[in-house]
C-alpha positions as CSV (number, residue, x, y, z in Angstrom):
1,X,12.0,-10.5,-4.1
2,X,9.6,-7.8,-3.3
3,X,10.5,-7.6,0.5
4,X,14.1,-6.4,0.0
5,X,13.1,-4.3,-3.8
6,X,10.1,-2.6,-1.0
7,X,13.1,-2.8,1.6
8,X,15.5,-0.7,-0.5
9,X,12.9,1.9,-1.7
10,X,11.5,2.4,1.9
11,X,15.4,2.8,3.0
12,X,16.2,5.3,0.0
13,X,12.9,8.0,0.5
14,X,14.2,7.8,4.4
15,X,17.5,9.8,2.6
16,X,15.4,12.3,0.9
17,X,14.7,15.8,2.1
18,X,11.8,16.1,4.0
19,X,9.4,18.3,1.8
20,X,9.4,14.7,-0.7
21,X,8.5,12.8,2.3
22,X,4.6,11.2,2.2
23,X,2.3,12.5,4.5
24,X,1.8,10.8,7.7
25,X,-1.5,9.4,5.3
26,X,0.3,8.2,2.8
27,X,3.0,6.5,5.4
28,X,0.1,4.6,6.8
29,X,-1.2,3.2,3.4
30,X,1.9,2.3,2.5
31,X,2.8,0.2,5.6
32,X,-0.3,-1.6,5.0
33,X,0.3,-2.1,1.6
34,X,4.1,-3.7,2.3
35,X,2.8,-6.0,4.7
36,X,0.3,-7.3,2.3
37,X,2.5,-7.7,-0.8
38,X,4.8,-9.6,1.8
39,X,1.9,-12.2,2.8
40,X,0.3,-12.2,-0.8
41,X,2.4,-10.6,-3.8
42,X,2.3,-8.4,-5.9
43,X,0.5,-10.4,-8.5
44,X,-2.4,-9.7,-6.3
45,X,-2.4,-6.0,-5.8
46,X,-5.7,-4.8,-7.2
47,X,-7.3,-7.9,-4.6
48,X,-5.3,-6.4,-1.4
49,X,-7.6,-5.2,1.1
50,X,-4.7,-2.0,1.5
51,X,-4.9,-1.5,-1.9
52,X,-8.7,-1.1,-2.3
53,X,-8.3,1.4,1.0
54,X,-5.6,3.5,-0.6
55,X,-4.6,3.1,-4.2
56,X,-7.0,1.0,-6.4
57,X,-10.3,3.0,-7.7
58,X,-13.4,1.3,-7.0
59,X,-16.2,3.3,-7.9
60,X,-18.2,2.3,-4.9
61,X,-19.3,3.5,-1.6
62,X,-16.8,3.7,0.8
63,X,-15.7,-0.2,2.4
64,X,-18.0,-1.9,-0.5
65,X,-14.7,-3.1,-1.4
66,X,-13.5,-4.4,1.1
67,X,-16.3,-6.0,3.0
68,X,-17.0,-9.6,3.2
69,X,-20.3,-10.3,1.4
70,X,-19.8,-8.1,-1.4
């Protein structure tokens, strides 16, 4: 469900004028972000390793997050 929703938004901000188009950041993010809704869902988006990179506040120093032995 979320692969072709992701799909169709991804396909539809390709149509749109350039000055709305992310940054080449944002683009990266995102693509990381896709690939682990894909493998994991959505239900788990404040857990996703892209998510705590790009999108999710943590309050921490930087990779706290995301390391292992938290």
């Amino acid at each position: 469900m979320w692969t072709e929703q992701i799909e169709l938004i991804s396909t539809d901000m390709k149509q749109a004028d350039s000055k709305y188009l992310p940054t080449s950041f944002w683009q990266f993010g995102a693509k990381g972000l896709q690939q682990d809704i894909e493998t994991n869902g959505i239900e788990n988006f404040r857990g996703l390793k892209s998510a705590l990179s790009f999108f999710v506040p943590t309050y921490t120093f930087h990779g706290w997050a995301s390391s292992p032995a938290k």
